[in-house]
N, C-alpha and C positions, 0 to 999 in steps of 0.2 A: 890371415886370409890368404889361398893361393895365389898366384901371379900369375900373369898370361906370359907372354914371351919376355926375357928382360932386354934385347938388344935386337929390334926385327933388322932384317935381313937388308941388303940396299937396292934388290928391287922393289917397286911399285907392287906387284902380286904378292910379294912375301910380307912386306909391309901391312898394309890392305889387312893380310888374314892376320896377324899381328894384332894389329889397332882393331876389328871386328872380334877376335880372342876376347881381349879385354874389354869391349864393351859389353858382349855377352855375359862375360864372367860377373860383369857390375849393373845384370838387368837391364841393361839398355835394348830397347826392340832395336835392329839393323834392319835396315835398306841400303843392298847396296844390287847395280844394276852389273849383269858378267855379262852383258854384250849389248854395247848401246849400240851396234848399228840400227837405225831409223829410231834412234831416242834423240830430244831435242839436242842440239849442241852446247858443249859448255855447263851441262846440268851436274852437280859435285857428285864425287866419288861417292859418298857414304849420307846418306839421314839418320840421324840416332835420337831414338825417342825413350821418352819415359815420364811421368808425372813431372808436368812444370818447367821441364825444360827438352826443347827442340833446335837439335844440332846439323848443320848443310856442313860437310867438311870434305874439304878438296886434299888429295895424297898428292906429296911429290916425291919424288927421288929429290936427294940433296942437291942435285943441278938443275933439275926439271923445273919450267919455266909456263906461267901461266900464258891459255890460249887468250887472244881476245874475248872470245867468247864465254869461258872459266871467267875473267876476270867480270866480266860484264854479271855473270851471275850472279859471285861475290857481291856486286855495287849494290845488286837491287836488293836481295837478300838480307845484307845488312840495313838497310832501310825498314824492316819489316819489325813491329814491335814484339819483344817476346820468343824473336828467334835468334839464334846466334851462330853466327860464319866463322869457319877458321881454314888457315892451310897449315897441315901438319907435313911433317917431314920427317926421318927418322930420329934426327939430331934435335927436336922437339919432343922424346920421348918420356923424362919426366914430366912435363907438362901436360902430354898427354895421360901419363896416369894420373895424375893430379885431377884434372876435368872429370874422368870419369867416375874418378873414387868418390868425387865431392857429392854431395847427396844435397 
């Protein structure tokens, strides 16, 4: 099967189109918001859907540091049954294809 990008890039935008590559390529429906000005705060980079499983996942750069408000999401979020929270990073990238390949 083809591959999406095998090492994204270490900004957050390069990243981002990366990690949406490869979920697209493995059926995943994307939400992802290109300008939250007046969207709520702290709301995760990316939604990935598809049969049975529902993804909230927050991008960082490898130094990038969660806001209160990111992190507050993350809390409530995982709390929710049947949904599942992650923060990805670049240096997360086999695990991120991992996730997504998994069916």
């Amino acid at each position: 099967m083809p591959r999406a990008a095998r090492v994204p890039v270490e900004t957050e935008r390069g990243f981002s189109a990366a990690v949406i590559a490869l979920a697209r390529l493995h059926k995943w429906l994307v939400y992802h918001t290109r300008l939250s000005l007046g969207s709520e705060a702290g709301f995760p980079d990316l939604v990935l859907v598809r049969p049975g499983d529902v993804l909230f996942i927050e991008l960082k750069t490898m130094t990038g540091k969660l806001t209160p408000a990111q992190q507050h999401w993350q809390d409530v979020l995982a709390q929710c049954p049947g949904v599942e929270v992650a923060i990805w990073r670049p240096s997360d990238w086999p695990v991120i294809e991992a996730r997504l390949q998994r069916v």
